[in-house]
C-alpha positions in Angstrom: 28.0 -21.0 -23.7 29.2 -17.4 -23.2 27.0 -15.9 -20.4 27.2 -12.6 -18.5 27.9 -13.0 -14.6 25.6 -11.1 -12.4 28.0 -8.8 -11.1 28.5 -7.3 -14.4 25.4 -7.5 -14.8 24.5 -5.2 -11.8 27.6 -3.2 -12.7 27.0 -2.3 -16.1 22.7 -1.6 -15.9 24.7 1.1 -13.0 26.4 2.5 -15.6 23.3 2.9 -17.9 22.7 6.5 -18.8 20.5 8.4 -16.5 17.4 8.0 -18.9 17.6 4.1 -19.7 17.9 3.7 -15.8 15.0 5.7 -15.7 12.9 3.5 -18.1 13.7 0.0 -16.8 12.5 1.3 -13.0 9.3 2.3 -15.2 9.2 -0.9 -16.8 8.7 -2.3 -13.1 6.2 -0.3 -11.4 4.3 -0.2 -15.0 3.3 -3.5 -15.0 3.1 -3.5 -10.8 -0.1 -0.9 -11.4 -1.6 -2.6 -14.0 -1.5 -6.2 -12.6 -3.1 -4.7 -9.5 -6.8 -4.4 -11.8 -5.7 -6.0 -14.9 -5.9 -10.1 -13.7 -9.4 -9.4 -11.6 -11.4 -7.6 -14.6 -13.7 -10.7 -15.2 -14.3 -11.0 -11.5 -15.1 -7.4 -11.4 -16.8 -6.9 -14.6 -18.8 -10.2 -13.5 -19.4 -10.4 -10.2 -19.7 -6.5 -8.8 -21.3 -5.3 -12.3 -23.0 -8.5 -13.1 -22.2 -8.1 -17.0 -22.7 -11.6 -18.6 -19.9 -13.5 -19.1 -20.2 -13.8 -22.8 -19.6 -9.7 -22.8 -17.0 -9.7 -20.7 -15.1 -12.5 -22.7 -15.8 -10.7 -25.8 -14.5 -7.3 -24.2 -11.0 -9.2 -22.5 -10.3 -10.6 -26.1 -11.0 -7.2 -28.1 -8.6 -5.5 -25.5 -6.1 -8.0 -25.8 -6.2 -8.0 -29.5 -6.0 -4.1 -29.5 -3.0 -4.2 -27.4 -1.0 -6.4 -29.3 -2.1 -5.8 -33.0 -2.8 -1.6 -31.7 0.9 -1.5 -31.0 1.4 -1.1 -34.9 -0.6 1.8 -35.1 1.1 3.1 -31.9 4.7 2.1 -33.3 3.7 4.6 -36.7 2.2 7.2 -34.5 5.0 7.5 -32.3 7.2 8.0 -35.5 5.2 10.8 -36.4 5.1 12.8 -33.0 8.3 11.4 -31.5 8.9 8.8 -28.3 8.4 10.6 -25.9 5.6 12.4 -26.4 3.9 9.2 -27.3 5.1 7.8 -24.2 3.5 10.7 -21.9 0.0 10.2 -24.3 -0.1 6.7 -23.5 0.7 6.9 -19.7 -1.9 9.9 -19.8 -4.2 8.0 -21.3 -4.2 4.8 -19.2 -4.2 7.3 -16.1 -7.8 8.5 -17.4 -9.1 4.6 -17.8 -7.6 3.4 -14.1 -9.0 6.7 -12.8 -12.1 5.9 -14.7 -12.6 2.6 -12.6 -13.5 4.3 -9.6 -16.4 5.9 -11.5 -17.1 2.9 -12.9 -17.7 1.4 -9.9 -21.5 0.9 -10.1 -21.9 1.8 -13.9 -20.5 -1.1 -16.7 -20.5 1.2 -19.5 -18.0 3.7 -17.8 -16.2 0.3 -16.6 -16.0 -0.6 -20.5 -14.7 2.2 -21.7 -12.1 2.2 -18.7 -10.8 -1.2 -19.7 -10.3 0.4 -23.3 -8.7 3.5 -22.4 -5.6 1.5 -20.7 -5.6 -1.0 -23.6 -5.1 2.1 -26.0 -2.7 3.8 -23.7 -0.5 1.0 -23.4 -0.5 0.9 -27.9 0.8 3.9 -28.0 3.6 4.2 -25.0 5.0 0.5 -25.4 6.3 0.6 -28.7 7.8 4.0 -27.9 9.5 3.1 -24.9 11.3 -0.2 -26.2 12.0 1.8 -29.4 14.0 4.6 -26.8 15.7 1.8 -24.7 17.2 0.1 -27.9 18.1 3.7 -30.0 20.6 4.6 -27.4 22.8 1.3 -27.0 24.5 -0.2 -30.3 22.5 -3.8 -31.4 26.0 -5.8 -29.4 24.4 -4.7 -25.9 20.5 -4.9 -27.1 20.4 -8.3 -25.9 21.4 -7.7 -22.0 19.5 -4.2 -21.6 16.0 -6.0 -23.4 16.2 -8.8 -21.3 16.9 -6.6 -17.9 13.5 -4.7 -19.6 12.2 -8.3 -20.1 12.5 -9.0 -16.4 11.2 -5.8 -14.9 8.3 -6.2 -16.3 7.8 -9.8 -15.7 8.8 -8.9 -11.6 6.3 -5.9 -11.7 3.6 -8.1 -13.2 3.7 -11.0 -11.1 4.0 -8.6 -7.5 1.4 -6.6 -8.3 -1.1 -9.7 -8.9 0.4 -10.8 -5.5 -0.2 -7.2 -4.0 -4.0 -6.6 -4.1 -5.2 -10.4 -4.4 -6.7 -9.9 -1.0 -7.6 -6.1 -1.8 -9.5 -5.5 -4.9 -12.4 -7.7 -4.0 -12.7 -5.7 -0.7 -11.5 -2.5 -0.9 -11.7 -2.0 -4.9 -11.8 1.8 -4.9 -8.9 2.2 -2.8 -6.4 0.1 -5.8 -8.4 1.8 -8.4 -6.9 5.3 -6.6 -3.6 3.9 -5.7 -3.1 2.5 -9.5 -4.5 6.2 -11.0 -2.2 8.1 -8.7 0.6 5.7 -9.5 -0.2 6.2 -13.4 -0.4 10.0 -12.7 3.0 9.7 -10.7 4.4 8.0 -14.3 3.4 10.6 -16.5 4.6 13.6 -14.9 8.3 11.8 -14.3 8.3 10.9 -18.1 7.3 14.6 -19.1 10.0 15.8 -16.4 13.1 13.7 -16.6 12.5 12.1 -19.5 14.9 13.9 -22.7 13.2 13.7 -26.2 13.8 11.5 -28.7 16.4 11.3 -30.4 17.9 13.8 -33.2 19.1 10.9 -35.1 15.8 8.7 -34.7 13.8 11.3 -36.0 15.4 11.6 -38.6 15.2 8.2 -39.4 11.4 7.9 -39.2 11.1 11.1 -41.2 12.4 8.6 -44.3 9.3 6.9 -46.2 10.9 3.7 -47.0 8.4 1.2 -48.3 10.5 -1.4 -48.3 10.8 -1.2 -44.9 7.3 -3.1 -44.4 8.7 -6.2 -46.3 11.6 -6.4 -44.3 9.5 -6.0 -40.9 6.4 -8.1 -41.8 7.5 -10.7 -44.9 10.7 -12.0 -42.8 11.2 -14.8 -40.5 11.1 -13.0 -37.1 7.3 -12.4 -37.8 6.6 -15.8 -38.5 8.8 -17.5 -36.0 6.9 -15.0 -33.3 3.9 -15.6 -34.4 5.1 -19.4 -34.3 6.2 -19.1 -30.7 3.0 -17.7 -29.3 0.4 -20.1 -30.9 2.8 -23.2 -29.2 3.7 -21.4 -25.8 -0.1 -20.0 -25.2 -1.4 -23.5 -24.9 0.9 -23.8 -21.7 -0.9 -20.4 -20.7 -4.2 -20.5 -21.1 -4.7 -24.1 -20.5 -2.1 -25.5 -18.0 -4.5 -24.3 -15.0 -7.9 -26.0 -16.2 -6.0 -29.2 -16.0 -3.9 -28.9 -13.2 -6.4 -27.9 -10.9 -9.0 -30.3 -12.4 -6.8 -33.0 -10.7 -4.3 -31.5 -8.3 -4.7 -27.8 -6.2 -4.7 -24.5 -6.8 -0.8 -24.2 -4.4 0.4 -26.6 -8.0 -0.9 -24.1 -10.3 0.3 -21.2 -8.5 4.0 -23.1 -7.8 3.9 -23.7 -11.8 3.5 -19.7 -12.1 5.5 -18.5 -10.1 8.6 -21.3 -11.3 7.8 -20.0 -14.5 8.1 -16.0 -14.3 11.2 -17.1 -11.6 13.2 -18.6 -14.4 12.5 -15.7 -17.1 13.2 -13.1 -14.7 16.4 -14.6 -13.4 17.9 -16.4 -16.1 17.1 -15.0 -19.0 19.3 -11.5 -18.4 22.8 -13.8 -17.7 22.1 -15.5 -20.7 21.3 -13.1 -22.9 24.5 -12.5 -24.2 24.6 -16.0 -25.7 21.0 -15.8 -26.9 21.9 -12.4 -28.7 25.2 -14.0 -30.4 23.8 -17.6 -31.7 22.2 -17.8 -35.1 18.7 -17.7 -35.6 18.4 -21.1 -36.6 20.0 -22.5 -33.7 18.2 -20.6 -31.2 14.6 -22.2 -32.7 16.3 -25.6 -33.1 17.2 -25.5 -29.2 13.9 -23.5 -28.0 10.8 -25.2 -29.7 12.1 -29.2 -29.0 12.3 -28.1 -25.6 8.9 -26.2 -25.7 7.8 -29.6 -28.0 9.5 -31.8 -25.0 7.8 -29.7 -21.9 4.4 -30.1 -23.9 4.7 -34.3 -23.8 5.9 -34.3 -20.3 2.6 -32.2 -19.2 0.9 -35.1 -20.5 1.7 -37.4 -18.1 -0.3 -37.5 -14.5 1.9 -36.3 -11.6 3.4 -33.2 -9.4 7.2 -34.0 -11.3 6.2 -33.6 -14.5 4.0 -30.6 -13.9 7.0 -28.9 -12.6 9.5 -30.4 -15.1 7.2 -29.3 -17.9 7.2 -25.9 -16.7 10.8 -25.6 -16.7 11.2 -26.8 -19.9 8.9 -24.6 -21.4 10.5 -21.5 -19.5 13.9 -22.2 -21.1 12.1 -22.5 -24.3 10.4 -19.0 -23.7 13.5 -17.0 -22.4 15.3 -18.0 -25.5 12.5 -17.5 -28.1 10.6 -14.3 -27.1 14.0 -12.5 -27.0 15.6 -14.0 -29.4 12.8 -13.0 -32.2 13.0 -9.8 -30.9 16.5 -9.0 -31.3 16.3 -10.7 -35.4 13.0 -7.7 -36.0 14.7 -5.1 -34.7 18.0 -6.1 -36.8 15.4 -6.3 -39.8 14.7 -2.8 -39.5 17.3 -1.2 -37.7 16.5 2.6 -37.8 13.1 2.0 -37.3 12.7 0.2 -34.2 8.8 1.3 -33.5 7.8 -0.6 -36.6 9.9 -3.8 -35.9 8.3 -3.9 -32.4 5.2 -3.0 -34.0 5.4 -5.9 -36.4 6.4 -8.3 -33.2 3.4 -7.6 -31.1 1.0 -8.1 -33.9 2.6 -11.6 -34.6 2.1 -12.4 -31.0 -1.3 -11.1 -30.8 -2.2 -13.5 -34.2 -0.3 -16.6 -32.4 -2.4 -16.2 -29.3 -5.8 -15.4 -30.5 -4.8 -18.2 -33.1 -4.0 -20.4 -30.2 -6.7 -19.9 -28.5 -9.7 -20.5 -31.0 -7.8 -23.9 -32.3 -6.6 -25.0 -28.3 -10.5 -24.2 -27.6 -11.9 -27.0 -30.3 -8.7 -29.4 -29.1 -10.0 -29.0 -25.8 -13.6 -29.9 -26.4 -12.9 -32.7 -28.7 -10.3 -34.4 -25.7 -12.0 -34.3 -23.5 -15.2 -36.3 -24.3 -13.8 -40.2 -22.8 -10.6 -38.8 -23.3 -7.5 -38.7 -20.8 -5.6 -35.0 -20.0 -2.9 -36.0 -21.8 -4.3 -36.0 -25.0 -5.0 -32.5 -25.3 -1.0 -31.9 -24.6 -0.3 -34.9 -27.1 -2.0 -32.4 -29.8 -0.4 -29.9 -28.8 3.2 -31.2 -28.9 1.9 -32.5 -32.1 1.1 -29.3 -33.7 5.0 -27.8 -31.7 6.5 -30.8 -34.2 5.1 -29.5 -37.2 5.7 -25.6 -35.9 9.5 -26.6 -35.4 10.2 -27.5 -38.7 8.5 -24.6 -40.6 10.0 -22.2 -38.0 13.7 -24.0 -38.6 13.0 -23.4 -42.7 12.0 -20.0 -41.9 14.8 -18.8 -40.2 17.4 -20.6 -42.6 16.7 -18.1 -44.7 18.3 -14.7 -43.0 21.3 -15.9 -41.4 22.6 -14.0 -38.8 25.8 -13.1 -38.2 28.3 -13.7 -34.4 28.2 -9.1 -32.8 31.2 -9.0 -31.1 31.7 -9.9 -27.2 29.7 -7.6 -25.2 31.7 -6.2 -22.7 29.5 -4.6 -20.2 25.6 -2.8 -21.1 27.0 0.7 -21.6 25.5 3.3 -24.0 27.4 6.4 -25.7 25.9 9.6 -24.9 24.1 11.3 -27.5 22.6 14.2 -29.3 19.1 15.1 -28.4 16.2 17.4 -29.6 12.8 17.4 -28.5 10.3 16.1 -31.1 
């Protein structure tokens, strides 16, 4: 296993141009602003607005399905008026919705349409700011620099949950400001510092190449993606119902934090040897372990809680990137649509997982032990692991050469 030390590492995100430094700090305080509301909008929507809780599930699921399956929409549009400016939309955009909150305060319908205003921000800045990371370093160093995105956000998620946990129930308007001037903070750096995108990308997306949507949607890293979040979203939305139903709330929170811990740290040193296996091997190491960590959950105890969780974060750091890097070498001069086509597999696997995990749920429960709902599940990863292996037989990848270092040649630019 060819890995990357952490010293080169550090050393070669240092060398990053100006911009790509400039986007994976973003890529941190981002998510740190948005976790700050995002986690506590049933509690809010619920408890301080006292909208039923049917409502507010239906309005968490519609904004989670619009920012996954949106991103397509924001991928195209940020073709048309180029990366950046679809960046600065987006960030305006989600500024208006967290600034919105603090109106919406007393008054659910503003609070609604707040919570849809960041979901339709985020659509239209997120495809445009992986796009601009991977457009100026050549697909050998993709790997490192989208895992060292990877773990920013990850980091900025998981502190800002941890930030105003003891806050936003008390002082709610004061991290609906803080978040909104943060946001505001965001856009005008972007418009400022930010170049425009690319001479060469635009030219690219000016090309109307239909069979660029076969190669982005009819291929294996849409399928194995889609694959990967139906298995790995039972471990999200269901580890907590059954940990705490037997153990605390410190195990749940331990299992959390272990499991963003070993994305954010380990994924980036081995991303070099995730970028340079093939496909197949990558799924045939990932979803056994994912299948494995599923079947250990089902056994009673604080070990395999944790062992679970470990295997399924290996599985996961592999995976997510992995499919990433095969839809963005599907369509290689338009990255927007192959991380278009990736967010709207996830969003499918997860609402997918979630409707069928649901009816698993219900029908385990009844005289049944915990462990039975995992022993579907695992069931279900079996199946998922061969279709997913059959899948990716088919586009074989080939070995990029050794990545030295993350650097990026300097390029041409014109504002779009």
């Amino acid at each position: 296993m060819s890995g990357i030390r952490r010293s080169e590492l550090w050393s070669g995100v240092v060398g990053l141009p100006g911009p790509l430094r400039f986007l994976l700090v973003t890529s941190f305080f981002m998510p740190l602003a948005s976790f700050m509301i995002l986690p506590y909008l049933a509690i809010l929507l619920h408890d301080r607005l006292g909208m039923a809780m049917g409502p507010v599930g239906l309005l968490l699921g519609v904004t989670s399905f619009l920012q996954f399956a949106g991103a397509l929409g924001g991928g195209l549009v940020a073709e048309r008026i180029g990366w950046k400016r679809s960046m600065v939309t987006g960030l305006t955009v989600r500024t208006a919705g967290f600034a919105l909150f603090a109106v919406g305060l007393t008054k659910p319908a503003v609070a609604v349409v707040a919570v849809l205003l960041t979901a339709l921000g985020d659509t239209l800045y997120s495809p445009a700011n992986k796009a601009y990371l991977v457009s100026e370093v050549s697909e050998e160093h993709r790997p490192v620099l989208l895992s060292v995105n990877n773990s920013a956000l990850s980091s900025g998620m998981a502190l800002g949950t941890l930030a105003s946990g003891l806050l936003i129930s008390r002082m709610p308007l004061l991290v609906f400001t803080v978040v909104a001037v943060m946001f505001a903070a965001m856009t005008v750096t972007h418009l400022v510092l930010l170049p425009g995108t690319p001479a060469t990308a635009s030219a690219a997306a000016a090309r109307d190449r239909r069979g660029d949507w076969g190669r982005a949607f009819l291929t294996a890293p849409v399928l194995v993606a889609l694959a990967t979040a139906y298995v790995y979203w039972y471990f999200q939305n269901y580890l907590g119902l059954f940990v705490t139903a037997t153990h605390s709330t410190f195990l749940y929170s331990t299992a959390l934090i272990l499991n963003s811990a070993l994305v954010v740290l380990g994924q980036p040193p081995a991303a070099r040897w995730i970028g340079r296996i093939r496909y197949v091997t990558a799924v045939l190491i990932a979803f056994p372990a994912l299948t494995l960590g599923l079947l250990v959950l089902a056994r009673p105890g604080v070990a395999f809680v944790l062992l679970g969780t470990v295997l399924i974060s290996v599985a996961e750091g592999v995976l997510f990137l992995k499919n990433e890097l095969e839809a963005l070498r599907a369509v290689p001069d338009r990255p927007t649509l192959a991380v278009g086509s990736q967010r709207l597999a996830l969003g499918g696997g997860s609402l997918l997982s979630g409707i069928v995990g649901g009816q698993l749920y219900a029908v385990s429960q009844p005289g049944g032990s915990t462990g039975q709902f995992w022993l579907y599940a695992a069931g279900q990863a079996v199946v998922v692991t061969v279709l997913a292996a059959a899948a990716c037989r088919v586009r074989r990848t080939g070995r990029p050469a050794h990545v030295p270092a993350l650097s990026a040649p300097s390029s041409s630019r014109s504002e779009s």
